[in-house]
N, C-alpha and C positions, 0 to 999 in steps of 0.2 A: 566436531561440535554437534551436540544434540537438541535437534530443531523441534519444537510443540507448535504445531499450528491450531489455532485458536478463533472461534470468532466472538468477535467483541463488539458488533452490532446488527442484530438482524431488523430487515428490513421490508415489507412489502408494498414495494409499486404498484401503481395501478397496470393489470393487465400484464403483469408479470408472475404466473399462478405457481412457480418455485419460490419464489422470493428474492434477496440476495442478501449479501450476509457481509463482513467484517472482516476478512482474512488478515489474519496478525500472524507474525512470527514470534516465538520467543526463543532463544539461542542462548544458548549454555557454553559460556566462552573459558578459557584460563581465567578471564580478566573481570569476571562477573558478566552479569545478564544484558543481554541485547533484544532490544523491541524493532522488528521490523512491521511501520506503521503502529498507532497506539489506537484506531478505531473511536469507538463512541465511550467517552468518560463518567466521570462520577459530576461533572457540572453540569454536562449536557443533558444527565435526567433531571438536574436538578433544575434549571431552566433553559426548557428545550426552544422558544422562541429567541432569548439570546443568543443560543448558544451555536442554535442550527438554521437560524429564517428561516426564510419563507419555504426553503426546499423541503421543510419535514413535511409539508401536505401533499408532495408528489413520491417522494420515496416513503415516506412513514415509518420512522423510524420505532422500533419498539419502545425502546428506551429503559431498558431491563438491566439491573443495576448488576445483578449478577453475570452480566457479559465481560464489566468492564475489565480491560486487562491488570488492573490493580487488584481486581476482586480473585481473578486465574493465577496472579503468581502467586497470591498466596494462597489457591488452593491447592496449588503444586508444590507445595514444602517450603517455598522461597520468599523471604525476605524481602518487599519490595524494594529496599534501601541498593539492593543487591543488581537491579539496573540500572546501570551506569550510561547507558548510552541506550538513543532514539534515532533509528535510519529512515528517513522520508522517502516516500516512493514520489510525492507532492504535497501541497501544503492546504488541500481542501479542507472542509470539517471532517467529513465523515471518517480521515485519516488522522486527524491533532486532535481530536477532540480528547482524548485520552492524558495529551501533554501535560496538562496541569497536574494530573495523579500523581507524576512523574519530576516534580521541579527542580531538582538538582540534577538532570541527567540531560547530557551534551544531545544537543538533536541537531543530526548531521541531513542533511540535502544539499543539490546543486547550487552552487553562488546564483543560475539563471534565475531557479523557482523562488530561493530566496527576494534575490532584486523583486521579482513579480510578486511576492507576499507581502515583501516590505511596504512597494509603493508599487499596485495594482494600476492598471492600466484598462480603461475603456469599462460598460457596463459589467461583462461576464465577469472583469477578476475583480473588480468590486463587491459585484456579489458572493465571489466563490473563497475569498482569503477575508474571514471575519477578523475583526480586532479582537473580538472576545478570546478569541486562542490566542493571543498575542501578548492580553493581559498582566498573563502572571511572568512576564519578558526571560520567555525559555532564552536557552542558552544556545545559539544557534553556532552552529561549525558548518557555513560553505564550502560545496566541494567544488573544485573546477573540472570538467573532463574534456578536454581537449585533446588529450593528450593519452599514454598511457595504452601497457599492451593491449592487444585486440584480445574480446573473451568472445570465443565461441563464432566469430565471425562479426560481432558487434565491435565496431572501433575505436569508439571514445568511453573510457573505462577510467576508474582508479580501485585499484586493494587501496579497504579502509584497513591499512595497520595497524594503526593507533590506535584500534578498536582490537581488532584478532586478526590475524591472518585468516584468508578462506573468504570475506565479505568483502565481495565486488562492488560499485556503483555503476550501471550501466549508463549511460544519454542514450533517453528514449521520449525524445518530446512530442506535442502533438495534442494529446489530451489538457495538458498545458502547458505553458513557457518552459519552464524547466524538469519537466517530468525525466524519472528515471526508473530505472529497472532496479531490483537489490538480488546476486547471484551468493547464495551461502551453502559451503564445504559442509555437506554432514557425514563426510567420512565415506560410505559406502556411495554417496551420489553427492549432486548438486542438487539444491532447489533453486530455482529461477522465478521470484518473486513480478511479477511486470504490472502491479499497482493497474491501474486503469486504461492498461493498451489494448484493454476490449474488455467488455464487457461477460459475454457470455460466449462457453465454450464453442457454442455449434459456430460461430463466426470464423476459428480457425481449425477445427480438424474436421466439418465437413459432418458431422452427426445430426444436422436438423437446424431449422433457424431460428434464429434471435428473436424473444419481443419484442413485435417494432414500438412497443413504449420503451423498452430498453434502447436500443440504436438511435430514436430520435432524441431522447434524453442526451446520447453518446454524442450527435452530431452537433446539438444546442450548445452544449459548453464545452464542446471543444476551439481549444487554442487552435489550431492549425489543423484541420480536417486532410490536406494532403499528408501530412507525414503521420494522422491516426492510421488511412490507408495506408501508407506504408509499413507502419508496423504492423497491420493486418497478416497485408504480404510474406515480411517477414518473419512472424511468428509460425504463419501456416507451414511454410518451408520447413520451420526448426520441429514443428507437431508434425508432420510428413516425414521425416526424419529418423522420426518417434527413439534418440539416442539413449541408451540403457540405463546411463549414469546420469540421465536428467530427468529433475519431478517437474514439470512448467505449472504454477498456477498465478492467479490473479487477484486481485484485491475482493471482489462482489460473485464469482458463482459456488452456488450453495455445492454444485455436483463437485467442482475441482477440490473443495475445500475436505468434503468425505473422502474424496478419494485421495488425496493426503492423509488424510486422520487414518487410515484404514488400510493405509501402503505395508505392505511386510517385507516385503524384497527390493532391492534395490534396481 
């Protein structure tokens, strides 16, 4: 399958002098087009206080129409009609905000994230799971992973088939109730998508350190702060690793997302 990685909302934090950015997949399957994560949309520029509260005045969203991933697929020859399917890494804005572009197309996440989108719990997922993306009542497909071979060392998986073969669901929670990983076959390698299991590169292979506006932002709304450290752990391990047929990158660093865009060898 042939992976375009894309950003589809940049963003500047305070005290974060990279920025960060919007990491979207788009995948060129047999079966039509696949969105991993849909980023910031064509509503959300349209009304950013709906659409994103109160968080747009700590991350700062651009809100640049030409990000959106309705705007990229068709600047890439394709038919938006032609995405058929949305894989959730979790159900924040900064990831749905895109859904509405999209309304006939199945959006797949964990049954967990779902339950916690649906009907949030406590102040963080009240604020983090807006109605507003809910509005236009996507077409939601819960996954369960409980179960399901082990990928890579990680053990609660599903192959989304029904979509293409080659797209994994990881269980990777922490950043929130149902958070997942998305792992997609592009033939000469994998890409290993991990949505918001960190923030910024230096936290897992050891190049320098994180904005601490970044990691407090990371520690504030996270669901479970032990198992983010864990997947911390974990990741370093798989980035220590450094295995030839794996691209690792993340939802928000602007470095990992070039150096996807700009990978020529597997």
């Amino acid at each position: 399958m042939k992976v375009h990685h894309l950003n589809c909302g940049t963003m500047r934090p305070w005290r974060a002098p990279d920025g960060l950015v919007c990491h979207v997949l788009l995948v060129e399957t047999d079966n039509g087009l696949v969105l991993i994560d849909s980023g910031i949309g064509l509503k959300d520029v349209a009304d950013p206080a709906g659409r994103f509260g109160a968080a747009r005045f700590y991350v700062r969203p651009a809100f640049d129409i030409t990000e959106a991933a309705i705007r990229q697929v068709t600047a890439l020859g394709h038919d938006p009609r032609e995405v058929r399917h949305i894989v959730l890494t979790h159900f924040d804005a900064d990831h749905t905000g895109g859904l509405a572009d999209f309304p006939w197309a199945q959006v797949h996440l964990t049954t967990t994230e779902t339950q916690a989108a649906l009907h949030p719990e406590g102040v963080v997922e009240r604020g983090r799971y807006l109605a507003s993306h809910r509005a236009h009542d996507p077409l939601i497909v819960p996954h369960t992973l409980d179960g399901g071979e082990p990928w890579r060392g990680f053990p609660h998986t599903k192959e989304l088939t029904d979509i293409a073969a080659g797209i994994v669901m990881i269980s990777l929670p922490g950043h929130s109730r149902g958070h997942a990983a998305i792992a997609v076959d592009a033939g000469t390698h994998w890409v290993l998508h991990v949505g918001d299991c960190f923030y910024h590169h230096g936290q897992i292979d050891g190049t320098g350190r994180a904005p601490k506006s970044l990691t407090t932002m990371e520690r504030v709304v996270a669901a479970d702060w032990s198992k983010v450290r864990g997947n911390h752990r974990r990741l370093t391990q798989l980035c220590a690793e450094n295995p030839p047929d794996l691209l690792l990158v993340n939802a928000h660093d602007p470095t990992l997302l070039h150096r996807a865009q700009n990978r020529t060898t597997p």
